[in-house]
Biopython code that builds the backbone (N, CA, C, O; Angstrom):
import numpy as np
from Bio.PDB.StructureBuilder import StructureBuilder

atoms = [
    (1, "UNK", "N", (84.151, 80.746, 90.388)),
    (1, "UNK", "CA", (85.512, 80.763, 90.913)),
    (1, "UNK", "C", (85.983, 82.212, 91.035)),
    (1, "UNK", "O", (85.984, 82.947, 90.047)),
    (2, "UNK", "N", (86.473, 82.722, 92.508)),
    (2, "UNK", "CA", (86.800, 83.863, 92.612)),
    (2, "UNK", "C", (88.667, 83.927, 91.784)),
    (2, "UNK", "O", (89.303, 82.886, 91.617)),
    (3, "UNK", "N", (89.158, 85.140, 91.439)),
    (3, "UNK", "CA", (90.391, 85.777, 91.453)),
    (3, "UNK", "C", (91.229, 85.203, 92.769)),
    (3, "UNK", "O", (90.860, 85.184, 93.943)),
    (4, "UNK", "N", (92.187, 84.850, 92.325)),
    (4, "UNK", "CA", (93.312, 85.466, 93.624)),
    (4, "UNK", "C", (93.218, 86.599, 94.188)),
    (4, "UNK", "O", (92.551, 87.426, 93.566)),
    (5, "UNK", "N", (93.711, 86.957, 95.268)),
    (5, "UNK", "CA", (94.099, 88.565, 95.722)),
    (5, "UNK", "C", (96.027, 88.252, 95.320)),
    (5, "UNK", "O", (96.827, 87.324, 95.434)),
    (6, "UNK", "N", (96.023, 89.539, 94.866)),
    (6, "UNK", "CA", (97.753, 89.728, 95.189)),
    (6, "UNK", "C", (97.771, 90.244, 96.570)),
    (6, "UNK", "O", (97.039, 90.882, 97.327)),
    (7, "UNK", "N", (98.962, 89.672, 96.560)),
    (7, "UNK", "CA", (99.601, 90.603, 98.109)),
    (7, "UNK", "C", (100.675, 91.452, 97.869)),
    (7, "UNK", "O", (101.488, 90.877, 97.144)),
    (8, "UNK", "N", (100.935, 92.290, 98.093)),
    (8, "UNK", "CA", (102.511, 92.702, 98.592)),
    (8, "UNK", "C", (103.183, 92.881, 99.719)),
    (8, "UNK", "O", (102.377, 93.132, 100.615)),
    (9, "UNK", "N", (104.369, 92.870, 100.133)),
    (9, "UNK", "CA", (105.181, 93.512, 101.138)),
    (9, "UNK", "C", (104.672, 94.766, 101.912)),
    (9, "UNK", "O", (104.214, 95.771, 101.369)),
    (10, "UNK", "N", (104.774, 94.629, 102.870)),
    (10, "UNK", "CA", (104.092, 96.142, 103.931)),
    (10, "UNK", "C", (105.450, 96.448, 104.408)),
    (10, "UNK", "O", (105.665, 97.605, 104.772)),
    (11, "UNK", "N", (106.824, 95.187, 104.481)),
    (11, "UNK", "CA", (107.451, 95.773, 106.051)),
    (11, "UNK", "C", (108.928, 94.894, 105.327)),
    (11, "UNK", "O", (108.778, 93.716, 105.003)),
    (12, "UNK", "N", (109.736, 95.297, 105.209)),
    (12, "UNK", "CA", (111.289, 95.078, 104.616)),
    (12, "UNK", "C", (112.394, 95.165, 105.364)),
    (12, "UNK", "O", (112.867, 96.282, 105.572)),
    (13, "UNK", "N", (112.893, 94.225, 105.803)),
    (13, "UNK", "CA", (114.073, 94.189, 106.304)),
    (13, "UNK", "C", (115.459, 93.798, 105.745)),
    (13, "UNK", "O", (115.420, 92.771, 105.069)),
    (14, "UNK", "N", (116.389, 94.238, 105.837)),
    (14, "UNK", "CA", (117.991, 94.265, 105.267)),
    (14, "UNK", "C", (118.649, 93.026, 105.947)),
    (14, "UNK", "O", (119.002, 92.923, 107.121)),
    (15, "UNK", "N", (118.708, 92.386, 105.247)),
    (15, "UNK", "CA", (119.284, 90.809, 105.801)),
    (15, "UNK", "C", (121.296, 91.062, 106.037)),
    (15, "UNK", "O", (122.147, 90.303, 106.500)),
    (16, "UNK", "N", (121.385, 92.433, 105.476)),
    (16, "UNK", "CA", (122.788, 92.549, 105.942)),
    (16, "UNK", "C", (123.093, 93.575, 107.144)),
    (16, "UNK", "O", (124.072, 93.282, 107.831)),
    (17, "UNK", "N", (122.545, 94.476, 107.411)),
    (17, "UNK", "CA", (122.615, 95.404, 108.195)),
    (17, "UNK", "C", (121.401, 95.980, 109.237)),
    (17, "UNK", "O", (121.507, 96.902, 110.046)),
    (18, "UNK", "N", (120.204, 95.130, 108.950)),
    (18, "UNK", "CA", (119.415, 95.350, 109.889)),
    (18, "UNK", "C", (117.805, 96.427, 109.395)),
    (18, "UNK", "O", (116.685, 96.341, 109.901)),
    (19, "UNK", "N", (118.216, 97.254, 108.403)),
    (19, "UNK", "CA", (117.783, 98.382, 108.144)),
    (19, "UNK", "C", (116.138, 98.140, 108.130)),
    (19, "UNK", "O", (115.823, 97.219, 107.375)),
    (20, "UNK", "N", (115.211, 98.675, 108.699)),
    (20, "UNK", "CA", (113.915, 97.914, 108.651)),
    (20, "UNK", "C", (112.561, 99.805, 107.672)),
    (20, "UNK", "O", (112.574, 101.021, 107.863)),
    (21, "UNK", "N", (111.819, 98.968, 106.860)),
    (21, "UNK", "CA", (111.567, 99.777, 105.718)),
    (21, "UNK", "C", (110.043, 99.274, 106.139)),
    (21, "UNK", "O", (110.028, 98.153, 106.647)),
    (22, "UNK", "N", (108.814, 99.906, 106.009)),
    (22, "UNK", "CA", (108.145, 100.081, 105.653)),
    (22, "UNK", "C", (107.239, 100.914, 104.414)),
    (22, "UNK", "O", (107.636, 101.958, 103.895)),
    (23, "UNK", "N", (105.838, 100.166, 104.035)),
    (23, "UNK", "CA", (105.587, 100.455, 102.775)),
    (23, "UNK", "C", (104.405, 101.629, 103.088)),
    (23, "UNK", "O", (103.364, 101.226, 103.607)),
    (24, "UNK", "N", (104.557, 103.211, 102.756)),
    (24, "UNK", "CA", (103.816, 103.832, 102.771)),
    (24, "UNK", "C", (102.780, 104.079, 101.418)),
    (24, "UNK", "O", (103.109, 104.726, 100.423)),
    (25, "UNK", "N", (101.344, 103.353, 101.637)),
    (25, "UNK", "CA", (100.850, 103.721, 100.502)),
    (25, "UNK", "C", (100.141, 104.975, 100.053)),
    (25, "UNK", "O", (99.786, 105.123, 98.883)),
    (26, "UNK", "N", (99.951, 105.820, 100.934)),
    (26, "UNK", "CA", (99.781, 107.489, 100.372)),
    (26, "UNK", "C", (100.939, 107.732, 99.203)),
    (26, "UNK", "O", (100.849, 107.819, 97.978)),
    (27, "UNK", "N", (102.096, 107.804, 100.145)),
    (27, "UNK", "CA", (103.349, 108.492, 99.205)),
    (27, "UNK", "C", (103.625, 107.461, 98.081)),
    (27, "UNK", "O", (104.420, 107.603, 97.152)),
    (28, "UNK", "N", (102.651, 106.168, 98.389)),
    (28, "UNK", "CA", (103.675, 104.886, 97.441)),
    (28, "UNK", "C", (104.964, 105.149, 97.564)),
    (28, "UNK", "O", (105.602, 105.801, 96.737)),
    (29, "UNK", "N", (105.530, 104.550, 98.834)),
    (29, "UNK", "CA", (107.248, 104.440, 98.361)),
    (29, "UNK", "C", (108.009, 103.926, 99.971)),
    (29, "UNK", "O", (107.514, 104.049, 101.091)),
    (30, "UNK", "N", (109.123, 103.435, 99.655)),
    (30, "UNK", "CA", (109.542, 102.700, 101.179)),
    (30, "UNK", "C", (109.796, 103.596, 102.339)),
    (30, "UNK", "O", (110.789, 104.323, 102.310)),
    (31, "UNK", "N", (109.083, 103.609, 103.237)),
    (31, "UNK", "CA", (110.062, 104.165, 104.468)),
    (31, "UNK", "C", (110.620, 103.771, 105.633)),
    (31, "UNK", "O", (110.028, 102.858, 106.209)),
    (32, "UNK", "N", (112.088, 104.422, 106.399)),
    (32, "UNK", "CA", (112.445, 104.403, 107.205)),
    (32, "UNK", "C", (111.716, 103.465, 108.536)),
    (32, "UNK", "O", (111.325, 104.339, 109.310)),
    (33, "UNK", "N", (111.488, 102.576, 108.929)),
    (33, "UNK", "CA", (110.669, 102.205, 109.766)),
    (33, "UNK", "C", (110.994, 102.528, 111.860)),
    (33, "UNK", "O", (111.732, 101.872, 112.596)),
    (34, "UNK", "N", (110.205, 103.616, 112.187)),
    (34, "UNK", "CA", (110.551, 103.396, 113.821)),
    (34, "UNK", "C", (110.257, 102.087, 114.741)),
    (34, "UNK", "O", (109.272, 101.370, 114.565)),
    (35, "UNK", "N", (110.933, 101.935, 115.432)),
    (35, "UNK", "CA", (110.813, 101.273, 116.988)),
    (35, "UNK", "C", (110.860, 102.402, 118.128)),
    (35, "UNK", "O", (111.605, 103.335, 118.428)),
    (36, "UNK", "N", (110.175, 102.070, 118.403)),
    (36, "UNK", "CA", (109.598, 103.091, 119.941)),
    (36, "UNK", "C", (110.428, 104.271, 119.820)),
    (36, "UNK", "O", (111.210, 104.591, 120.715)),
    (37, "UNK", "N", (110.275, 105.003, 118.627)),
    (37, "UNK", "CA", (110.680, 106.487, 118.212)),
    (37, "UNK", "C", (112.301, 106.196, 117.983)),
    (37, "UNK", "O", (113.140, 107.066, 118.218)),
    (38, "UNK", "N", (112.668, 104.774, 117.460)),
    (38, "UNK", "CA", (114.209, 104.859, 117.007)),
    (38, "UNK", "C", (114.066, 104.790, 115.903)),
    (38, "UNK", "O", (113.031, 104.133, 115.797)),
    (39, "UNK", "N", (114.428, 105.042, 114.879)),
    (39, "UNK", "CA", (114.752, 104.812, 113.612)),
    (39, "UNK", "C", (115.499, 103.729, 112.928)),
    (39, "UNK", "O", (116.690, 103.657, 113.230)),
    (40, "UNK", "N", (115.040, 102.864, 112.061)),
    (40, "UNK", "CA", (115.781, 101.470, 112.189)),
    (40, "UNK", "C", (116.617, 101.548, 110.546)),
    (40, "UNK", "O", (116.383, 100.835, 109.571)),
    (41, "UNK", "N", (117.320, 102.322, 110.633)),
    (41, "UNK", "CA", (118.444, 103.123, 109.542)),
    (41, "UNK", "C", (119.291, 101.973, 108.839)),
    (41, "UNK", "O", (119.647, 101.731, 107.686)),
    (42, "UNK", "N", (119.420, 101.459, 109.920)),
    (42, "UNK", "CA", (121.074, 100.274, 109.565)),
    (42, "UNK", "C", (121.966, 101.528, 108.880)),
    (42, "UNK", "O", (121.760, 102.739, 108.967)),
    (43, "UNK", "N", (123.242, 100.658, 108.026)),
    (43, "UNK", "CA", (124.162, 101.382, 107.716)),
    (43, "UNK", "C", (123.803, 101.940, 106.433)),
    (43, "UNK", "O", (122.979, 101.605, 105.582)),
    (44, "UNK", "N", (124.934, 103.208, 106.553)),
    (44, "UNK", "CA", (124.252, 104.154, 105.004)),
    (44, "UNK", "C", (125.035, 103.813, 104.173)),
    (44, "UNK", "O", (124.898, 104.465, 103.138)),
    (45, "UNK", "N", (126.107, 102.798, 104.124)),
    (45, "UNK", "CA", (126.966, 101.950, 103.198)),
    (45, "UNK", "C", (126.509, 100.703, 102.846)),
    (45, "UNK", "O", (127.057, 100.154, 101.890)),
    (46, "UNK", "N", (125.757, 100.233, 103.331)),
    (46, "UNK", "CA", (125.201, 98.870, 102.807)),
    (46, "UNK", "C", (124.397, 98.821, 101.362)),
    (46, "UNK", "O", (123.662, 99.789, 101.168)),
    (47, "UNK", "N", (124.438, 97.956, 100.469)),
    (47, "UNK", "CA", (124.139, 97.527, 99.743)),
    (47, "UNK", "C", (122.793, 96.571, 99.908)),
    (47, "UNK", "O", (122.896, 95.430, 99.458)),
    (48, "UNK", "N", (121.913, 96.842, 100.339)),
    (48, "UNK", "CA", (120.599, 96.456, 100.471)),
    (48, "UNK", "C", (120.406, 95.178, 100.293)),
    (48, "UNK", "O", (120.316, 94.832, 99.115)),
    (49, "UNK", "N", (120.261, 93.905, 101.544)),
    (49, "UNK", "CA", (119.925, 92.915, 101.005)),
    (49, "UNK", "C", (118.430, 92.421, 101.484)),
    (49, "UNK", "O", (118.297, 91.783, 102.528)),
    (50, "UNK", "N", (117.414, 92.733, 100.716)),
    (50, "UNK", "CA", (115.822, 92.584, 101.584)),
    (50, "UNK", "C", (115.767, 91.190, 101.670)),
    (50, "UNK", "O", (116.272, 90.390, 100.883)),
    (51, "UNK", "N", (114.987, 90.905, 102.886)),
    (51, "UNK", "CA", (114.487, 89.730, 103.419)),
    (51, "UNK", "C", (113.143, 89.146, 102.276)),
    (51, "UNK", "O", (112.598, 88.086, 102.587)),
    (52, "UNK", "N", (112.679, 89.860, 101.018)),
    (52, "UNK", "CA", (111.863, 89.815, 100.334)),
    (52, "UNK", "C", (112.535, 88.608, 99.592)),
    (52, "UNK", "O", (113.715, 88.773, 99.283)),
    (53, "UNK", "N", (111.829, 87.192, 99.204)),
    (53, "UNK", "CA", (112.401, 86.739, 98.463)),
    (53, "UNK", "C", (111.683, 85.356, 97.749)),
    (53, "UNK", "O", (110.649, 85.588, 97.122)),
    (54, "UNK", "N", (112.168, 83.890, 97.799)),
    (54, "UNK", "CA", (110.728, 82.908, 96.839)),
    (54, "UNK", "C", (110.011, 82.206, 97.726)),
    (54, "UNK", "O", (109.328, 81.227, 97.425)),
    (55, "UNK", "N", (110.185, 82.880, 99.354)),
    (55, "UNK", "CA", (109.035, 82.278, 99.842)),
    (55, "UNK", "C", (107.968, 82.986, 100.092)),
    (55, "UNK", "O", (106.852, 82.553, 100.382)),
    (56, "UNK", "N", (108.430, 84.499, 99.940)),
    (56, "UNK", "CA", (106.811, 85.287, 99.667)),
    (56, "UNK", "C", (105.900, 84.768, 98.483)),
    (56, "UNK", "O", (106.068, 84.771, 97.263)),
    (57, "UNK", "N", (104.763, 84.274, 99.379)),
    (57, "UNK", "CA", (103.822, 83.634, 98.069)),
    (57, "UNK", "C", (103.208, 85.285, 97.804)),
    (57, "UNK", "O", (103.281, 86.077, 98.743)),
    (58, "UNK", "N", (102.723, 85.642, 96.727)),
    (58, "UNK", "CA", (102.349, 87.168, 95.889)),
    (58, "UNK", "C", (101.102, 86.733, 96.172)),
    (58, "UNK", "O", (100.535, 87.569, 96.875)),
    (59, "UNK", "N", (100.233, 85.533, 95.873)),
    (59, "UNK", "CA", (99.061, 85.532, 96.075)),
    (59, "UNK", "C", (98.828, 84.507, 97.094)),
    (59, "UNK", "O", (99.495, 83.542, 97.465)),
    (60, "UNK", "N", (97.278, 85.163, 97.570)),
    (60, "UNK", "CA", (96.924, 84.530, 98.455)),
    (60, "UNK", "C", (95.729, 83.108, 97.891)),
    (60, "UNK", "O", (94.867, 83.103, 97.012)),
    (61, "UNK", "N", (96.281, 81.820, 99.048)),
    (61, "UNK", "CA", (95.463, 80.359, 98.977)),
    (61, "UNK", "C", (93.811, 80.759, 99.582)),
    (61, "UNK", "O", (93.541, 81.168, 100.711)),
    (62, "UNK", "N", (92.994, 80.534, 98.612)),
    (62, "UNK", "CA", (91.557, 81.326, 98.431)),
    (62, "UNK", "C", (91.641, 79.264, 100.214)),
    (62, "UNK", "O", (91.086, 79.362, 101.308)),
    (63, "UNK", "N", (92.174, 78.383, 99.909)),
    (63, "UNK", "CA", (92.061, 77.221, 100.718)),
    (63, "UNK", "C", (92.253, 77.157, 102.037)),
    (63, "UNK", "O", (91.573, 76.546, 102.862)),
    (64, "UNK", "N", (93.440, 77.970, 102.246)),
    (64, "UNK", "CA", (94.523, 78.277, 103.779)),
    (64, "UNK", "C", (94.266, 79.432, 104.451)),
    (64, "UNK", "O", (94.318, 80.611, 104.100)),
    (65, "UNK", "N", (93.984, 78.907, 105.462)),
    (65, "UNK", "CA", (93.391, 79.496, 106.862)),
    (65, "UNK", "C", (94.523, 80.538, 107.383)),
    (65, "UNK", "O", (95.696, 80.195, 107.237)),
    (66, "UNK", "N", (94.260, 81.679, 107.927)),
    (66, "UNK", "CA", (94.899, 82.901, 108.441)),
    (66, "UNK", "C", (95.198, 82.561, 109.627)),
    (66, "UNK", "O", (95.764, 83.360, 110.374)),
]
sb = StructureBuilder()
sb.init_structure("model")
sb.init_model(0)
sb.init_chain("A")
sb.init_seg("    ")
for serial, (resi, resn, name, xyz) in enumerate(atoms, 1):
    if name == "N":
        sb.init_residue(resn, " ", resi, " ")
    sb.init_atom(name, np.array(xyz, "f"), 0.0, 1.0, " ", f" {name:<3s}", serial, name[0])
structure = sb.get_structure()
């Protein structure tokens, strides 16, 4: 019987303001994410609400097809 794999998040979005984050793993740490050289900032007053939440399964079904 193999391990699970964990997964994590690559790509974060702000369920209040839009703000879209990607996961850089060199620097380990969130960044700013572009669209066709825009910057997807949202507001610099928002209170962060990520789209991350209990339907991200963490691990992956060694059963269920991609």
């Amino acid at each position: 019987m193999t391990e699970p794999k964990l997964r994590t998040p690559t790509r974060r979005t702000c369920e209040r303001c839009g703000r879209v984050e990607r996961w850089d793993a060199v620097q380990t740490t969130w960044r700013v994410a572009e669209d066709d050289g825009d910057r997807q900032v949202g507001s610099p007053y928002c209170i962060h609400e990520w789209d991350i939440n209990g339907t991200f399964a963490p691990f992956e079904d060694e059963g269920a097809e991609a």
